[in-house]
N, CA and C of each residue as an Amber inpcrd file, in Angstrom:
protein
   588
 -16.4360000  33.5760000 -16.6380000 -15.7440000  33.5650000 -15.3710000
 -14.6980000  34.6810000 -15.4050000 -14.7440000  35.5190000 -14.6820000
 -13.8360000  36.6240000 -14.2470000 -12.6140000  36.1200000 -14.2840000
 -11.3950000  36.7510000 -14.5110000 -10.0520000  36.6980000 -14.3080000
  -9.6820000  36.3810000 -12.8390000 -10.2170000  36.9800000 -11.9220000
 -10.0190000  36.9020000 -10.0630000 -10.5490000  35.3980000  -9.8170000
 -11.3700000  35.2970000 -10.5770000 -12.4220000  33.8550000 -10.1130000
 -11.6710000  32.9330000 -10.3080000 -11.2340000  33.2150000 -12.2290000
 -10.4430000  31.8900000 -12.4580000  -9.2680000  31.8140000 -11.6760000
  -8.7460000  32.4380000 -11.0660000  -7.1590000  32.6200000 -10.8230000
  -7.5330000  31.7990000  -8.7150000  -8.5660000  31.7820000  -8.4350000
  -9.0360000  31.2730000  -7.2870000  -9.3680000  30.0820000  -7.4100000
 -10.0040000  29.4440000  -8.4160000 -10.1670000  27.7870000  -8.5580000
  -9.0840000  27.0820000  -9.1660000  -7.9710000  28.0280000  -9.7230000
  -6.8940000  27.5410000  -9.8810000  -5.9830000  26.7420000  -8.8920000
  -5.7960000  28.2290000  -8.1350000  -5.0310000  28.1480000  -7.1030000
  -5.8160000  26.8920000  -5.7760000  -6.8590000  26.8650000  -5.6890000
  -7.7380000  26.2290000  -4.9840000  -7.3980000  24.6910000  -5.5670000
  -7.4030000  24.0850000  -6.6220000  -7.1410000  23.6680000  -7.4790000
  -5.9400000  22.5890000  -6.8970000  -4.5130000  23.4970000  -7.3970000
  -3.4650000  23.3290000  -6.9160000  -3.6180000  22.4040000  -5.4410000
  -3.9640000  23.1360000  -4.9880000  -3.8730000  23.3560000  -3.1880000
  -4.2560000  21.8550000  -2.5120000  -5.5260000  21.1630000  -3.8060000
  -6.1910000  20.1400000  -3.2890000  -5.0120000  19.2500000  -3.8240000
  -4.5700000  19.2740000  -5.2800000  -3.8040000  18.3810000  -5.2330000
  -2.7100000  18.1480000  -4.8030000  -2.2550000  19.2080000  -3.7130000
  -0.7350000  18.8790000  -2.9680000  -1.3770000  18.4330000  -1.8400000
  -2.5890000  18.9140000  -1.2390000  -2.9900000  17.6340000  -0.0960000
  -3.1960000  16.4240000  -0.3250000  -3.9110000  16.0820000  -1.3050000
  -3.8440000  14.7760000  -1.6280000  -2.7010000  14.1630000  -2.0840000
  -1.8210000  14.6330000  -2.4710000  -0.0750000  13.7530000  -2.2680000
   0.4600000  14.0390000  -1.0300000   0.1320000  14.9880000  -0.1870000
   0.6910000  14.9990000   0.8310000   0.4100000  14.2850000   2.1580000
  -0.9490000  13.6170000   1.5650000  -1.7820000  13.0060000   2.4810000
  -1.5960000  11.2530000   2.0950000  -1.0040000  11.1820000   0.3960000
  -0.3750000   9.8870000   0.5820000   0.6950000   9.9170000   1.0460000
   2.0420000  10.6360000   1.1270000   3.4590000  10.1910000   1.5070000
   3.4120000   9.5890000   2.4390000   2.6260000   9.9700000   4.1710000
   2.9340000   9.2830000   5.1720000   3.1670000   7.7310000   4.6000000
   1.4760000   7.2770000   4.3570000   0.9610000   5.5210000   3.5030000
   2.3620000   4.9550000   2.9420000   3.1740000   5.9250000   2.1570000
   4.0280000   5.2710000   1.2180000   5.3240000   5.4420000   2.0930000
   5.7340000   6.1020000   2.9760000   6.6520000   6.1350000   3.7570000
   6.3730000   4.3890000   5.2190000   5.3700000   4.6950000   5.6230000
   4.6500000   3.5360000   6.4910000   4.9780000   1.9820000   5.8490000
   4.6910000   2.2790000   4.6930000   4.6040000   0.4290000   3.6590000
   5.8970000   0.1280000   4.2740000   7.1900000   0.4830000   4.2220000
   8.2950000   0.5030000   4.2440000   9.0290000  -0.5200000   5.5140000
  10.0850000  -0.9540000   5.4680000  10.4010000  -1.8740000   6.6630000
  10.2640000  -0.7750000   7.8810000   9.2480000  -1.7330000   9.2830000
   9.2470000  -0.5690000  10.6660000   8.1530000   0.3340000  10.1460000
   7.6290000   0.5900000   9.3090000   6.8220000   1.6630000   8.9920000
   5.8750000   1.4830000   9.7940000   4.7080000   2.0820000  10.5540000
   2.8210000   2.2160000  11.2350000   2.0060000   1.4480000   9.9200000
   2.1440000   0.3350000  10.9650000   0.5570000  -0.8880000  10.0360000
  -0.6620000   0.4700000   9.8810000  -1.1530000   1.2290000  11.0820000
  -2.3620000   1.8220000  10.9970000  -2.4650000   2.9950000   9.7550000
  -0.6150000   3.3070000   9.9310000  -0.8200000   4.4860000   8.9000000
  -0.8330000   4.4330000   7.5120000  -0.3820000   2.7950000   7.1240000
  -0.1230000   2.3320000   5.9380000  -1.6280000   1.5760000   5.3660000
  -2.3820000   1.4750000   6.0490000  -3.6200000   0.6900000   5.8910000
  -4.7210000   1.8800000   5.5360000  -4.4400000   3.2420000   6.2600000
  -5.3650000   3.9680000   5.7100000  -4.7300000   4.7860000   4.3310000
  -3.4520000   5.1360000   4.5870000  -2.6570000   5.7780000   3.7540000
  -2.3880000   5.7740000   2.2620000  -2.0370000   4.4730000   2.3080000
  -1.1670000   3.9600000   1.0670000  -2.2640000   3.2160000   0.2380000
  -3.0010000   4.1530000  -0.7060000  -3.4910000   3.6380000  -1.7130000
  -3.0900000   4.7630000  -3.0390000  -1.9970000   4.1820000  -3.7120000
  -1.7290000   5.2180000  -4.4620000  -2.8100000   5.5460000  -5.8930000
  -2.7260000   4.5170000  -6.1460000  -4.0300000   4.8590000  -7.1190000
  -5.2930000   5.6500000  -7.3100000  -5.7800000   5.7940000  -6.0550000
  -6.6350000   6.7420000  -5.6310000  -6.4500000   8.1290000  -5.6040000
  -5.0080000   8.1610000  -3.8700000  -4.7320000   9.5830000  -3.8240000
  -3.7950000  10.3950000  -4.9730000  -2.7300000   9.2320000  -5.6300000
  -2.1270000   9.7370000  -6.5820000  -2.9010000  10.1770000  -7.9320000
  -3.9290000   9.3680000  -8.1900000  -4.7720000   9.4600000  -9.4160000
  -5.6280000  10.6540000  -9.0870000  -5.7950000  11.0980000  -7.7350000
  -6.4290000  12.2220000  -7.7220000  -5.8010000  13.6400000  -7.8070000
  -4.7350000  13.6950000  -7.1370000  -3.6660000  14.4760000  -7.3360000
  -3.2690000  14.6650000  -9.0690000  -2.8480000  14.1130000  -9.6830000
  -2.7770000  14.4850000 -11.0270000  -3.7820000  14.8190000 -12.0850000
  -5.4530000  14.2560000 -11.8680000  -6.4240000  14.8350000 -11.5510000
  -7.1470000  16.1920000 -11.5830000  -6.5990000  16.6570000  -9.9010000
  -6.4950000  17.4440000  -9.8600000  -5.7230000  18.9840000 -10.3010000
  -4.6190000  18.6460000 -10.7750000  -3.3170000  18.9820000 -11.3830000
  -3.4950000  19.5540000 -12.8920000  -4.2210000  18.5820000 -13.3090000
  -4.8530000  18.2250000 -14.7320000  -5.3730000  19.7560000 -15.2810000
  -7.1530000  19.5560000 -13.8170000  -8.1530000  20.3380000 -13.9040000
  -7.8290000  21.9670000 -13.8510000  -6.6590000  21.9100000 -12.9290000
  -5.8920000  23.1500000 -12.6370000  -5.2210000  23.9020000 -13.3860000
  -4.6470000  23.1530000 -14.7870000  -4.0600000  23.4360000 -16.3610000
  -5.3620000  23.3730000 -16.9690000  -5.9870000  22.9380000 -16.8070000
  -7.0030000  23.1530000 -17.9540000  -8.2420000  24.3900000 -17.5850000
  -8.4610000  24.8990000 -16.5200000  -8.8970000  26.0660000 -15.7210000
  -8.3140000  27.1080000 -16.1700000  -6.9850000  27.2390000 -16.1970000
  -6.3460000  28.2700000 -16.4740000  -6.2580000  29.1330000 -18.1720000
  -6.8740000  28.0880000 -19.0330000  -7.2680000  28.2390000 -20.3730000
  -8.2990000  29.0870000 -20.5120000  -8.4610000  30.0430000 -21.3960000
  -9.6840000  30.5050000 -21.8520000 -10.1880000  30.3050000 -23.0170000
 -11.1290000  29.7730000 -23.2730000 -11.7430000  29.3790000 -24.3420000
 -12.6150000  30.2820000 -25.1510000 -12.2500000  30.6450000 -26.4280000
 -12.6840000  31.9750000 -27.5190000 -13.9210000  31.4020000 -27.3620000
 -14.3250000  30.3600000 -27.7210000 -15.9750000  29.7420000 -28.5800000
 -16.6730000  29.0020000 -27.4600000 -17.8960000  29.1220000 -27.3950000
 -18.6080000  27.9780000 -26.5980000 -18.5800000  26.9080000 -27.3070000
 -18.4610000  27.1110000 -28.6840000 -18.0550000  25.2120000 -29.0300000
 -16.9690000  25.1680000 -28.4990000 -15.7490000  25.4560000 -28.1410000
 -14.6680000  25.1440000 -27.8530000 -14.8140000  24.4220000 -26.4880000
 -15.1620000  25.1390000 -25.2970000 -15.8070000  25.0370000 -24.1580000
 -16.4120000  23.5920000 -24.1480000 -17.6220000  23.7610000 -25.1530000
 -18.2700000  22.6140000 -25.1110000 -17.7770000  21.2480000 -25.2500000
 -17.0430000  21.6350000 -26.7680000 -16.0170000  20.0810000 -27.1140000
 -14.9170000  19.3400000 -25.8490000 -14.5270000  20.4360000 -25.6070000
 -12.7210000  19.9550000 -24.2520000 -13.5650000  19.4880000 -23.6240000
 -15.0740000  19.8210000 -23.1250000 -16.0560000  19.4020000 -21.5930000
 -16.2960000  17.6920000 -22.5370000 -16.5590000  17.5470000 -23.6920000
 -17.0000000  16.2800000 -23.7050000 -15.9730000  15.5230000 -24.0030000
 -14.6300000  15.8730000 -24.0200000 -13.5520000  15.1640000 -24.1040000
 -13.3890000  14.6850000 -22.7930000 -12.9710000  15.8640000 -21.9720000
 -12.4220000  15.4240000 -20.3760000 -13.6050000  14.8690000 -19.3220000
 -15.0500000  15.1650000 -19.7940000 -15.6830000  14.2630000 -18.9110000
 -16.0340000  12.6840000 -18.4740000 -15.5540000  12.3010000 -19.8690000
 -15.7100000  10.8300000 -20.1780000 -14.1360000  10.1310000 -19.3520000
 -13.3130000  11.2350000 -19.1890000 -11.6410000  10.5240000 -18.6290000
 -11.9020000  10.7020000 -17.5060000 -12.5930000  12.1040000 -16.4690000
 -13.0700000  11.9760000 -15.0150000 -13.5480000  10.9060000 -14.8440000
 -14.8840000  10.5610000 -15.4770000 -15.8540000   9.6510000 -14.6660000
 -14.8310000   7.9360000 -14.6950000 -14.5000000   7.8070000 -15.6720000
 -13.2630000   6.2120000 -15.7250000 -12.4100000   6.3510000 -15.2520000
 -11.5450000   7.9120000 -14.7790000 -10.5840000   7.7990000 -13.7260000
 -11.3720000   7.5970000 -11.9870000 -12.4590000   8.1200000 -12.0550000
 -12.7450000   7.9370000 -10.3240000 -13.4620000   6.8390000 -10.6380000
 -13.9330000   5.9220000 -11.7240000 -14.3430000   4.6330000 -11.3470000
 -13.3060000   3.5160000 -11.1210000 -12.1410000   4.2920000 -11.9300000
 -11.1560000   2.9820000 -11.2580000 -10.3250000   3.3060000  -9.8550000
 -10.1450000   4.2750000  -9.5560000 -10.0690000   4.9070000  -8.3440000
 -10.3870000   4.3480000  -7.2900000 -12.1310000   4.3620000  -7.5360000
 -12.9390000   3.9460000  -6.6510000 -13.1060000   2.4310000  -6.5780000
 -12.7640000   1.8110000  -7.2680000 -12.4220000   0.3310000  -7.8050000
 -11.2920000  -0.1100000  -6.8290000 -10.0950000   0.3620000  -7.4460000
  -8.8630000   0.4040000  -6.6720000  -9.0310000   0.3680000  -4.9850000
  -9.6460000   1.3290000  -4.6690000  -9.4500000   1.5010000  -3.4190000
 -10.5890000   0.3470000  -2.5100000 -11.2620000  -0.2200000  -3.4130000
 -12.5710000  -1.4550000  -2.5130000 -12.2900000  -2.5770000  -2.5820000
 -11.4370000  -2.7480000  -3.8960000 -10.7360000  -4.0060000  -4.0540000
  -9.1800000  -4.4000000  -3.8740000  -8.5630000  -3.2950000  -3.6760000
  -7.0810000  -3.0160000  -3.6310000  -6.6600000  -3.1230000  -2.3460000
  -7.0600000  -4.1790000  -1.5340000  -6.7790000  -4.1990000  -0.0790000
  -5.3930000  -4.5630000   0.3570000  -5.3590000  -5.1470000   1.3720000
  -4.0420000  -5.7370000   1.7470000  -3.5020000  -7.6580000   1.8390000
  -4.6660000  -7.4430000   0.7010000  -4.5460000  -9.3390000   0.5000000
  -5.6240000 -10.4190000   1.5840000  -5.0160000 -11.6110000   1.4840000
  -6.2980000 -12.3790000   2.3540000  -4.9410000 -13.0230000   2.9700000
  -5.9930000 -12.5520000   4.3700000  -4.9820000 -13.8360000   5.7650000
  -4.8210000 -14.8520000   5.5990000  -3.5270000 -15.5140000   5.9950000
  -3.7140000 -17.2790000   5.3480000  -3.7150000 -17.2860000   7.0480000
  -3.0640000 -16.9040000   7.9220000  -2.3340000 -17.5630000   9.3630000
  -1.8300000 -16.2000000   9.5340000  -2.2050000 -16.5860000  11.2500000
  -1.3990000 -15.2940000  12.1010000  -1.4370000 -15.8480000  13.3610000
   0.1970000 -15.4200000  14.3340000  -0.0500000 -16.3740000  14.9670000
   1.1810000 -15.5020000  15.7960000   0.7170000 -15.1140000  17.5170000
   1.0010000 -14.5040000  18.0330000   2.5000000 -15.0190000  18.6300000
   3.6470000 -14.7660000  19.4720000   5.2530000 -15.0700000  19.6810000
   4.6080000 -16.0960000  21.2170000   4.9640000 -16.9810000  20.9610000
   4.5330000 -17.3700000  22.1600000   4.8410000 -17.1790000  23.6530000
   5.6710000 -16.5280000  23.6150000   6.3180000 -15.5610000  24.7310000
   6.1730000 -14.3090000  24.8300000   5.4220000 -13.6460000  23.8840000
   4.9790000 -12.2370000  24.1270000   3.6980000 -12.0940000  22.6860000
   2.9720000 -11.4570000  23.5950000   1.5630000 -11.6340000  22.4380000
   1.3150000 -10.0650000  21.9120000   2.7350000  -9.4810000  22.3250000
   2.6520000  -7.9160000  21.2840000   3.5490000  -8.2460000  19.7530000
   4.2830000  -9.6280000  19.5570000   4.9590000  -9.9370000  18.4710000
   4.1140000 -11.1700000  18.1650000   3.5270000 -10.6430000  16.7720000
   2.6270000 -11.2830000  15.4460000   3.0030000 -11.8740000  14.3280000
   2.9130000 -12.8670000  14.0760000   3.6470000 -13.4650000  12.8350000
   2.6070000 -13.5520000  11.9790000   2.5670000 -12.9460000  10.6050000
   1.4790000 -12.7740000   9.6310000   1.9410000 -13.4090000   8.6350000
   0.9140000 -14.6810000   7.9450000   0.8970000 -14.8100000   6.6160000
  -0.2340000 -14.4410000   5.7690000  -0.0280000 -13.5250000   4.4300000
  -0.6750000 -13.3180000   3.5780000  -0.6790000 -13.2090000   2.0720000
  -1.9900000 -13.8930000   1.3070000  -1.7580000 -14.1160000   0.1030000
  -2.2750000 -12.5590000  -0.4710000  -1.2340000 -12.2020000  -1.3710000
  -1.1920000 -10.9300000  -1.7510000  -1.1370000 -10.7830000  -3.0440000
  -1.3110000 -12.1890000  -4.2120000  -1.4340000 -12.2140000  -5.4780000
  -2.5650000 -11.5200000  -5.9830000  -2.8380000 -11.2310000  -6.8010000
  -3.7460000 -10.8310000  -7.8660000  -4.3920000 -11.5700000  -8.8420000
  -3.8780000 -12.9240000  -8.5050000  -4.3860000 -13.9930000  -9.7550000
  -4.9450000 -15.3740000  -8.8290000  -4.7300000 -16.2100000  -9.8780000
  -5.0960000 -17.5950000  -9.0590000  -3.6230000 -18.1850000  -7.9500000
  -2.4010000 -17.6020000  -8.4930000  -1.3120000 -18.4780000  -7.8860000
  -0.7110000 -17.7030000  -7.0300000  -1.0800000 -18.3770000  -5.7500000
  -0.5700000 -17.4910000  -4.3030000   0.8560000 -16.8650000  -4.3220000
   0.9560000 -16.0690000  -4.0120000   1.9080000 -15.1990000  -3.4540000
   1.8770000 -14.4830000  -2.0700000   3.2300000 -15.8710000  -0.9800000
   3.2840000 -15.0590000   0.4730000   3.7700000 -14.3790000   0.4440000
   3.4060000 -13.3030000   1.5210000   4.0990000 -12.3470000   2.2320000
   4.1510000 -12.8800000   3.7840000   5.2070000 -12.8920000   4.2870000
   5.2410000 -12.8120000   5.9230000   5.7910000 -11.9180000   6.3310000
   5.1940000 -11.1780000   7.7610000   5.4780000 -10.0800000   8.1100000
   5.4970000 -10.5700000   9.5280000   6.3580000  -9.8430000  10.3270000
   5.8470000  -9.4210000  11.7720000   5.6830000  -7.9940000  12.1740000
   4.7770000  -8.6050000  12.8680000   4.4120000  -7.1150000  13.4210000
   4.4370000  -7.3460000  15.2070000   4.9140000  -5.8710000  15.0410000
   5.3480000  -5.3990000  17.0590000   4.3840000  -4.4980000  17.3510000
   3.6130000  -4.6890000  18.3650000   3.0270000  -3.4990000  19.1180000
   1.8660000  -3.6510000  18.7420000   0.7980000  -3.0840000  19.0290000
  -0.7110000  -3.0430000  18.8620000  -1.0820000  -1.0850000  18.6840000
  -2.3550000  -1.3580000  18.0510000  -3.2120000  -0.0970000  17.7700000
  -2.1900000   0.8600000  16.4120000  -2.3350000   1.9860000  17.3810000
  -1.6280000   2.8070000  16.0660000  -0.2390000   2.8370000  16.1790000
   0.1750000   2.1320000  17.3620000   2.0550000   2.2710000  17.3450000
   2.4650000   0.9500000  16.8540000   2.0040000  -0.1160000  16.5690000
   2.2120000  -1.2920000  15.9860000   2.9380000  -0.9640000  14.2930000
   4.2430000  -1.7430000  14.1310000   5.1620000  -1.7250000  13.2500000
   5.2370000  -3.3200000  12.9640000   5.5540000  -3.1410000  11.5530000
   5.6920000  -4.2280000  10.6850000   6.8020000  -4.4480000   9.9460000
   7.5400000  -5.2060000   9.7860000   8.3370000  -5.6320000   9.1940000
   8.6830000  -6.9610000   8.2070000   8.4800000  -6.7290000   6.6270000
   8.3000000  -7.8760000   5.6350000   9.6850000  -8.7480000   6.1330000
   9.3440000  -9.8920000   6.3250000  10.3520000 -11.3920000   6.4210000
  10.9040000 -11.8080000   5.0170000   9.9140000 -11.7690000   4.0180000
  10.1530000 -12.0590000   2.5410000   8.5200000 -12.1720000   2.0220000
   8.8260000 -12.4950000   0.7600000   7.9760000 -12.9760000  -0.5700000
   8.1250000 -13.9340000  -0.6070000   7.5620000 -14.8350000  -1.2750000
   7.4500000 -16.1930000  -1.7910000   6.3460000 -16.4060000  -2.5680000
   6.8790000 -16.7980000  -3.6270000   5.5170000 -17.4610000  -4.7390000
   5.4460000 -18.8510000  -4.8320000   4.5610000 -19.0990000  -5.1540000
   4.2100000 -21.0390000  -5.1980000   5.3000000 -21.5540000  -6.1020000
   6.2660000 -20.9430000  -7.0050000   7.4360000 -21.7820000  -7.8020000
   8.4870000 -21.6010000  -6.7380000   8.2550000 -20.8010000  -5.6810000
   9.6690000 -21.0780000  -4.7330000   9.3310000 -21.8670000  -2.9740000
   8.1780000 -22.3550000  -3.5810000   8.0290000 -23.9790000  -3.0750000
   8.1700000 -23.3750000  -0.9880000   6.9890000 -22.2820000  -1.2310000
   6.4800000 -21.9060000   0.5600000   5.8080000 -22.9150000   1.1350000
   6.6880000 -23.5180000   2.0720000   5.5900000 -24.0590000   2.8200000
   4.7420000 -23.8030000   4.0540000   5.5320000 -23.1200000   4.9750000
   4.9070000 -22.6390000   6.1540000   5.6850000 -21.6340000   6.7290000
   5.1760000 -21.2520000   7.3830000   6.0610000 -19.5010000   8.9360000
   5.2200000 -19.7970000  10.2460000   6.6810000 -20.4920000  10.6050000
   5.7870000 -19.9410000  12.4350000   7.3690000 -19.7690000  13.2970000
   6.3220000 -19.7660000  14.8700000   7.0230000 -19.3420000  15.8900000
   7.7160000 -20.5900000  16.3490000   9.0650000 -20.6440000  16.2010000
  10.1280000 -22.1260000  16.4340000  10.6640000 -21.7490000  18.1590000
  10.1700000 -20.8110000  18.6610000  10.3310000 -20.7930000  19.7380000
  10.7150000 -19.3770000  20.3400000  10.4320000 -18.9320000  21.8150000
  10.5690000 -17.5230000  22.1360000  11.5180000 -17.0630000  21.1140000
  10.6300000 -15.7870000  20.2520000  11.8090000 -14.7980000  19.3640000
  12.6910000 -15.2440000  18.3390000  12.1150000 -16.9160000  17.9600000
  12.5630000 -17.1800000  16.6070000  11.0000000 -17.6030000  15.7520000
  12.0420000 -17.0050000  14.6050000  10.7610000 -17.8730000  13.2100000
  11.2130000 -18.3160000  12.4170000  10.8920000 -19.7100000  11.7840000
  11.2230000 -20.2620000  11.1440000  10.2690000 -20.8080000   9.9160000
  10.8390000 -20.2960000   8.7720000  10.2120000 -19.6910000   7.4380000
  10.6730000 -21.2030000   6.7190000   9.7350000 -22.4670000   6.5450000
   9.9750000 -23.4920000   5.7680000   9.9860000 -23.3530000   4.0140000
  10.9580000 -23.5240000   3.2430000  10.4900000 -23.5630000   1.7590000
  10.4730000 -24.6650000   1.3350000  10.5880000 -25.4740000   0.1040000
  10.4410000 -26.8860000  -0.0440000  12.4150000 -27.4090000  -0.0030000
  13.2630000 -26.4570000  -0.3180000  14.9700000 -26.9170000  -0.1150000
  15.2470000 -26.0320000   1.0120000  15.0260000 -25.3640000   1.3810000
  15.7650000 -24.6210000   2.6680000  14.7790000 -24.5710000   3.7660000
  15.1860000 -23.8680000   4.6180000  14.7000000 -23.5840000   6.1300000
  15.4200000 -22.1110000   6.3480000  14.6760000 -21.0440000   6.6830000
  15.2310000 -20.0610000   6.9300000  14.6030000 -19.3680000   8.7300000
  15.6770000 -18.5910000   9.5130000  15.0050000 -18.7710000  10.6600000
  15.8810000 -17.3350000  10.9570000  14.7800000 -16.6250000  11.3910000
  15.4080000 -15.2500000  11.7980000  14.6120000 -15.3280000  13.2660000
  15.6410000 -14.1440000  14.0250000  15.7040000 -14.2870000  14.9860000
  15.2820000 -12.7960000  15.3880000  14.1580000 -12.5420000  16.9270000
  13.1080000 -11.2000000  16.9460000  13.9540000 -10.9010000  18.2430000
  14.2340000  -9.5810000  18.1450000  15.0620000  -8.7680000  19.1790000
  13.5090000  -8.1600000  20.5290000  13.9830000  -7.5870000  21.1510000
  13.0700000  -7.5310000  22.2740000  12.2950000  -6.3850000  21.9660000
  12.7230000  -5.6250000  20.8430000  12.1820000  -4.2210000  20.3910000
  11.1890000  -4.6750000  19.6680000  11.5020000  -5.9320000  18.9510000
  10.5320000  -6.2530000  17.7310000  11.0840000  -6.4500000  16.5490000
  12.1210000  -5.8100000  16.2410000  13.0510000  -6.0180000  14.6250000
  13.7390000  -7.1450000  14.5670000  13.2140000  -7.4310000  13.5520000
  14.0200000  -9.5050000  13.2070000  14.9630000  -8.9940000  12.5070000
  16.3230000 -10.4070000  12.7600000  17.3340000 -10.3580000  12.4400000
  17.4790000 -11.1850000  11.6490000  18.2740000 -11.4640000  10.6380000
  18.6010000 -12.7140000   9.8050000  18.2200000 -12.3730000   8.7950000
  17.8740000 -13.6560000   8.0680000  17.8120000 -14.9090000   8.1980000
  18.9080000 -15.7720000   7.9150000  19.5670000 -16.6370000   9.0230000
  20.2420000 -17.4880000   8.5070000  19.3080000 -19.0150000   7.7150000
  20.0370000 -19.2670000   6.7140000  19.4520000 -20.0360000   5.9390000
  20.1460000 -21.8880000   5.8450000  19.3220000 -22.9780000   5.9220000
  20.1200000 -23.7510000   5.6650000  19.2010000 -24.9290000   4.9500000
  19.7140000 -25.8740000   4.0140000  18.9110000 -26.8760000   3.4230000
  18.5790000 -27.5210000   4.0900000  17.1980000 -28.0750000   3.6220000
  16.0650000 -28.0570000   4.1890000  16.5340000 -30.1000000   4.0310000
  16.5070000 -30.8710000   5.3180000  16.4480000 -32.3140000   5.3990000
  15.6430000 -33.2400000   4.6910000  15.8000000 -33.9760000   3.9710000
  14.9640000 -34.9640000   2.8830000  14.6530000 -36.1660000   3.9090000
């Protein structure tokens, strides 16, 4: 390979892996409180675009090498091919199984059906872990905002709509109940123990 050549798949190289981080930030900016559900759902899989980006990064330092021997050549190729193919299988893993959890309940404001109250189990194992979110707006301008976490030792019992623009987040000792502004951004939570 020519000096001009290599110095073009380098740079080429480079180029892919700043799109592919540049093409996660929106995803990882989106996850964020208020962030675009649409942009965070296609966006934000870091494992993938980040694992490709460094990857790529990788291939781009190791391009730039010239190798005296075709054994030399040969050996680095059977080193680094065996780390490609297990990095894009978990990659590709990541990104089919790495979703956004399983719906338990969703359940629209009963006074306005552009505010969504989402519960979802987002564990990785056998022992649930909620997330509740609301979300404002529909399609690609629809924003989300996490309410909290909860794992099964902090005793979740339910999230719903306690009435126009409140929610009320049951645990097994408290009651927590935030309150949804007309924009969509919840306020609170004021918290209080939960009645025996």
């Amino acid at each position: 390979m020519t000096v001009t050549r290599r110095g073009q798949v380098v740079w080429w190289l480079r180029g892919a892996a700043l799109a592919a981080f540049l093409v996660y930030l929106p995803g990882y900016f989106s996850s964020r409180q208020g962030g675009l559900v649409e942009v965070e759902r296609w966006l934000n899989h870091p494992v993938l675009l980040l694992g490709t980006a460094v990857t790529l990064a990788m291939a781009s330092a190791v391009a730039q090498v010239e190798f005296r021997t075709r054994w030399a050549q040969i050996g680095f190729a059977a080193v680094l091919s065996p780390l490609l193919v297990i990095g894009a299988a978990v990659g590709g893993l990541a990104y089919v199984f790495g979703g956004d959890g399983r719906l338990v309940d969703r359940k629209p404001d009963p006074s306005r059906s552009d505010h969504v109250l989402s519960v979802t189990d987002v564990a990785f194992s056998i022992d649930p872990v909620y997330r509740v979110e609301l979300v404002a707006g529909s399609g690609w301008s629809a924003r989300h905002w996490g309410l909290g976490t909860w794992e099964e030792d902090d005793g979740f019992v339910r999230a719903e709509w306690s009435g126009p623009g409140r929610i009320t987040v049951t645990l097994e000792k408290e009651v927590q109940v935030f309150t949804v502004g007309e924009d969509g951004t919840p306020a609170g939570p004021s918290s209080t123990p939960r009645p025996r």
